[in-house]
C-alpha positions as CSV (number, residue, x, y, z in Angstrom):
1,X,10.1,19.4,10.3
2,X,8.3,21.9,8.1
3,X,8.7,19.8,4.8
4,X,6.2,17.2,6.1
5,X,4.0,19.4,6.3
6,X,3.4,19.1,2.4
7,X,1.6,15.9,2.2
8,X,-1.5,18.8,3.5
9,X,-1.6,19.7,-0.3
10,X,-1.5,15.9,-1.1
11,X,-4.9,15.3,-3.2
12,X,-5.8,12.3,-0.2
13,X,-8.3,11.9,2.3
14,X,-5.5,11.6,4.9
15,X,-2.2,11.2,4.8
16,X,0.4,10.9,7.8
17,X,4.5,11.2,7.8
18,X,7.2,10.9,9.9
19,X,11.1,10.9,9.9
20,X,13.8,8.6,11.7
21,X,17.2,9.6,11.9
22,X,19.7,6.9,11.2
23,X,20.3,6.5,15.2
24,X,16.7,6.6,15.9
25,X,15.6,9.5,16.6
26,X,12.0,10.8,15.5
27,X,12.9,13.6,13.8
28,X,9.4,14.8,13.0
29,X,5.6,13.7,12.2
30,X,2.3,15.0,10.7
31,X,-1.1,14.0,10.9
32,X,-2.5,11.3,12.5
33,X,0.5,8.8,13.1
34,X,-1.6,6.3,15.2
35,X,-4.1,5.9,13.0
36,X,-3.9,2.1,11.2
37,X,-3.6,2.1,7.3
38,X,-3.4,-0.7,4.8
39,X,0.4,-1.0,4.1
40,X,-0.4,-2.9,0.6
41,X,3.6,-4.0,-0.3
42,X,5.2,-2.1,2.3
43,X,4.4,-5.4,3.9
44,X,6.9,-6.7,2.1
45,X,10.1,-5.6,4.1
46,X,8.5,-6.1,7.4
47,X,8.2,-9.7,5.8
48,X,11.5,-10.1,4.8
49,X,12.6,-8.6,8.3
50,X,11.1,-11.7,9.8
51,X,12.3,-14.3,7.1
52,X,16.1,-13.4,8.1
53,X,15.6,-13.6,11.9
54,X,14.4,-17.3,10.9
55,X,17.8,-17.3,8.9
56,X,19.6,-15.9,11.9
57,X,17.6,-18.2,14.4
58,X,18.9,-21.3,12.2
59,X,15.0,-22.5,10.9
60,X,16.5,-21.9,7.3
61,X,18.9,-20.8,4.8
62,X,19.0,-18.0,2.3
63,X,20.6,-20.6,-0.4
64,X,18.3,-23.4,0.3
65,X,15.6,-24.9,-1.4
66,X,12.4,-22.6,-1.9
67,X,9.6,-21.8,-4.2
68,X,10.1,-23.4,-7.9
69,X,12.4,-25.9,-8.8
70,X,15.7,-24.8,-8.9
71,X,14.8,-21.5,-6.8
72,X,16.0,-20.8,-3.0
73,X,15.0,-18.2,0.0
74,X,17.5,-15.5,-1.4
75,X,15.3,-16.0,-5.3
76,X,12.0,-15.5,-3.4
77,X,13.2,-12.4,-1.4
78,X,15.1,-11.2,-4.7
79,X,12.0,-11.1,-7.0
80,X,14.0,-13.8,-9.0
81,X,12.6,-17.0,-8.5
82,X,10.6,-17.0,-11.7
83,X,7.2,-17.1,-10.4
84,X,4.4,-14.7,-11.8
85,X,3.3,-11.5,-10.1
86,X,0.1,-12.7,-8.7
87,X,-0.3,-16.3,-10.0
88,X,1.9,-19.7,-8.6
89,X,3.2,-20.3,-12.1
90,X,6.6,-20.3,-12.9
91,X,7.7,-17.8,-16.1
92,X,11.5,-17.8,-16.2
93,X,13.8,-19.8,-15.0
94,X,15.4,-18.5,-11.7
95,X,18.1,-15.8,-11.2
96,X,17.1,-14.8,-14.8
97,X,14.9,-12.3,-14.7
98,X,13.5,-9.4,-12.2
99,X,10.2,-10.3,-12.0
100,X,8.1,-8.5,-9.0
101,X,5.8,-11.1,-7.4
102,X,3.6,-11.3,-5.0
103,X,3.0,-14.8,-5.1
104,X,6.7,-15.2,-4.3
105,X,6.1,-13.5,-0.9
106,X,3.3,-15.7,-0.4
107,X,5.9,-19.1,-1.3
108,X,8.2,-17.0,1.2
109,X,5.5,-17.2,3.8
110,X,4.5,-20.6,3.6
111,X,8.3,-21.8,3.2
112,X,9.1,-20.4,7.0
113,X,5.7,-21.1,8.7
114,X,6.9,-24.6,7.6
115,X,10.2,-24.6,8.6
116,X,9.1,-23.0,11.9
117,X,6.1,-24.6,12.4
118,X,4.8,-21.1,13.5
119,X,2.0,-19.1,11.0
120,X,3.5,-16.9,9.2
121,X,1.5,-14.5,10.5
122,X,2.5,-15.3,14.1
123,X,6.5,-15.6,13.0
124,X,6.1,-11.7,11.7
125,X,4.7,-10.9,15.5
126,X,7.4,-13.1,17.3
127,X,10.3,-11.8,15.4
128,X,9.9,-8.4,14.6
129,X,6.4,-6.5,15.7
130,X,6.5,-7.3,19.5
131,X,10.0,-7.0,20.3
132,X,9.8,-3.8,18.1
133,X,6.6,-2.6,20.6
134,X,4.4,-2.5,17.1
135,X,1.5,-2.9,18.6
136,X,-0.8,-1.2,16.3
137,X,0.7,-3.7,13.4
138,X,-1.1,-6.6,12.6
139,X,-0.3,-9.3,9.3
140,X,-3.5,-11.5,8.6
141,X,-3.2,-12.9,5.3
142,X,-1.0,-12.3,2.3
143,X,2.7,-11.7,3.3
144,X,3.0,-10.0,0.6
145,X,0.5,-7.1,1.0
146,X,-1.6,-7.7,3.5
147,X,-0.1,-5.7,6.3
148,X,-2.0,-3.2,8.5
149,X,0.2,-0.6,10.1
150,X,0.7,2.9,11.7
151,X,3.3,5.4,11.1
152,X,4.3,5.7,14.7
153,X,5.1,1.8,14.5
154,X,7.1,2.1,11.0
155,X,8.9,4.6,12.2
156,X,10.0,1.8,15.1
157,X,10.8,0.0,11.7
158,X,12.9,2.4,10.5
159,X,14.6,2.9,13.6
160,X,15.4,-0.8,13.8
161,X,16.7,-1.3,10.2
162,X,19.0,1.7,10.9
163,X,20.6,0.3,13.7
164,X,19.5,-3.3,14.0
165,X,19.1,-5.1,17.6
166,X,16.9,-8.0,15.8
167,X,19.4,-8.7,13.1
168,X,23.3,-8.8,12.9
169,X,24.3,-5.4,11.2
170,X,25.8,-7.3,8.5
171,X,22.3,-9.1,7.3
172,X,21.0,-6.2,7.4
173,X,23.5,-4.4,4.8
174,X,23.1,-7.8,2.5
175,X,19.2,-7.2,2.3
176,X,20.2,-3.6,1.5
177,X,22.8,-4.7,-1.3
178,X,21.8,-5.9,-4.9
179,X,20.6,-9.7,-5.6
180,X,22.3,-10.7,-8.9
181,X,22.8,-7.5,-10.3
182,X,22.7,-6.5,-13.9
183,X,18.7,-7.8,-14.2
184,X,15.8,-6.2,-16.2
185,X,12.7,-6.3,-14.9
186,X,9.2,-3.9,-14.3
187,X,9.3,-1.6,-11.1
188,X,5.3,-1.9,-10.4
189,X,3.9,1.8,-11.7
190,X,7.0,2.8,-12.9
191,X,7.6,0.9,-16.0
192,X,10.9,-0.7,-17.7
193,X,13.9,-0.5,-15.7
194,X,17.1,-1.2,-16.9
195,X,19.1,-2.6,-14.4
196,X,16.2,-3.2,-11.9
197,X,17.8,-4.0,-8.6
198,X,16.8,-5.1,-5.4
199,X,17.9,-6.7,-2.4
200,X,16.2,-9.2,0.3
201,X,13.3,-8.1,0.3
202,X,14.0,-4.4,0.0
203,X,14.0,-2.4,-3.5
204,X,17.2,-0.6,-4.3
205,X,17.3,3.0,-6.2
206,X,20.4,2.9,-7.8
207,X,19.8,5.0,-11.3
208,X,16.3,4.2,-11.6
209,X,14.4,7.0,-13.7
210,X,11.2,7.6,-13.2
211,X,11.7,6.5,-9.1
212,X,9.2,7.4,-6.1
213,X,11.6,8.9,-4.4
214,X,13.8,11.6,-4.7
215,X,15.4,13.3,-7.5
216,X,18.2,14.0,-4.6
217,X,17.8,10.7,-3.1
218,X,20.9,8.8,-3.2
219,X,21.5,5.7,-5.1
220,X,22.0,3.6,-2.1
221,X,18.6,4.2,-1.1
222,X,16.4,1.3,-0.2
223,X,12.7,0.4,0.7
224,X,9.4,0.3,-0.2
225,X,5.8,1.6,-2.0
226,X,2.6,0.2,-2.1
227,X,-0.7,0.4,-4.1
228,X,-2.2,1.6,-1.3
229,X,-0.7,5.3,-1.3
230,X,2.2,4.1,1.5
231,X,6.1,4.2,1.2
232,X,8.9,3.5,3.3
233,X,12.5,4.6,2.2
234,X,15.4,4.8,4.1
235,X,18.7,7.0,2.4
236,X,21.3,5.6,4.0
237,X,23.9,8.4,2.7
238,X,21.7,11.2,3.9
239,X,21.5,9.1,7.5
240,X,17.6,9.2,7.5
241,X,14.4,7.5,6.8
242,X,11.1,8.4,5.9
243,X,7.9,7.0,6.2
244,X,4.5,8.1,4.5
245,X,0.9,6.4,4.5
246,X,-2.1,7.5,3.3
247,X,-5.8,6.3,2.1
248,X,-5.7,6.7,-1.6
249,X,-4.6,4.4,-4.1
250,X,-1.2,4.9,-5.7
251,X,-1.6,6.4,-9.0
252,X,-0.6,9.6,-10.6
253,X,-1.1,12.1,-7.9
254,X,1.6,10.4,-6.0
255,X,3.9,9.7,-9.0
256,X,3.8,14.0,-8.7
257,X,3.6,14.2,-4.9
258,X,5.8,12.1,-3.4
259,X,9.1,13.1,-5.4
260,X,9.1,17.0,-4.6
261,X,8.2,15.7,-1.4
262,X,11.0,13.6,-0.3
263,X,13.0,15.9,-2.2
264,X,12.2,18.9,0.5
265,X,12.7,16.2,3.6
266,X,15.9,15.7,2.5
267,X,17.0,19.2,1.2
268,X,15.8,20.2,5.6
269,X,17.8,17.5,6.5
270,X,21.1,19.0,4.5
271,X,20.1,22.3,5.8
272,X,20.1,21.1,9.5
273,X,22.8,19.2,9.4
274,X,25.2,22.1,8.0
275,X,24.0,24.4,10.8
């Protein structure tokens, strides 16, 4: 695909792509996809991933008891269990407000390694990175953004939340559909949103303005970014995913970069598609 070929003008020391088709198909890659990057909260979904196999498996329930008082699995995975972005200290009352946090993920973590009696760290490898083949993927530490990962592996990700074998189809579309929806909340770099919506574990586009995706990206789109320079979006209407990591820090340059950018992956993937 020509159109990854962009992130060469990205202002990074290095920078690697790749698409996945919504049956699992590599589509195309650029630069160096095997080399390991720090996923910062594109750690999240693969985290998530692993909390609903333990949902599927049995070990818990999205609507039980988790995190705060009066917060469950489906708050924590939601962003709406109350809890602070990087502190264990509870700041509205669950279900109430969007409010991003990593110390939820962290609550998530423990929660399942608990009800396991597996390390979380282990779980994520059990459930999702071996029978995936991620081999280059490894999760020591925060659950929340932690994760070290290549983009030949998330594109196995992608692959797998396209067409699921780990997880019923139908868990799978719930994590991609909006947790109590109508909520405010700060999308990390982006500012104010109004509604802010997520899923398990997943953010949602919707109508978002400013997003990090495209300005053609459908509203149904879903995934991640990290502080890191990483994302991980999959456009369910357009019937592809994309997958981008890099070694700089998110900041401006990719608040420019990454829109125009998805924006061209998924104007070749129209193009192709009409031939």
């Amino acid at each position: 695909m020509q159109s990854l070929a962009l992130i060469e003008n990205w202002p990074v020391p290095t920078a690697a792509a790749a698409v996945v088709a919504s049956d699992g198909t590599l589509l195309g890659n650029h630069g160096p996809t095997a080399r390991r990057f720090p996923l910062a909260s594109v750690t999240k979904p693969l985290a998530a991933y692993a909390a609903l196999v333990a949902y599927e498996e049995g070990a818990v329930e999205l609507d039980e008891p988790a995190g705060p008082e009066g917060s469950t699995v489906r708050h924590l995975l939601a962003h709406t269990s109350g809890l602070a972005f990087d502190e264990h200290r509870v700041t509205a009352p669950p279900g109430t407000r969007r409010l991003y946090s990593n110390a939820g993920f962290e609550v998530l973590g423990d929660h399942i390694a608990k009800a396991t009696e597996i390390p979380f760290s282990e779980y994520v490898h059990q459930a999702v990175l071996d029978p995936l083949g991620m081999t280059s993927t490894s999760l020591e530490g925060s659950p929340a953004k932690d994760g070290v990962s290549t983009v030949d592996d998330l594109a196995r990700f992608a692959a797998e939340v396209q067409a699921p074998r780990l997880l019923d189809p139908r868990t799978v579309l719930e994590a991609q559909t909006v947790v109590h929806p109508g909520l405010k909340g700060v999308l990390p770099g982006y500012g104010h949103q109004n509604p802010n919506d997520w899923g398990l574990g997943f953010e949602i586009r919707d109508s978002k303005s400013p997003h990090w995706t495209g300005l053609s990206s459908s509203p149904t789109t879903f995934g991640h970014f990290g502080q890191s320079g990483t994302f991980l979006w999959i456009d369910p209407s357009a019937g592809v995913a994309c997958v981008a990591l890099t070694d700089r820090a998110f900041g401006p340059w990719a608040a420019d970069a990454w829109t125009p950018f998805t924006d061209a992956v998924l104007a070749e993937i129209a193009a192709s598609s009409s031939r």
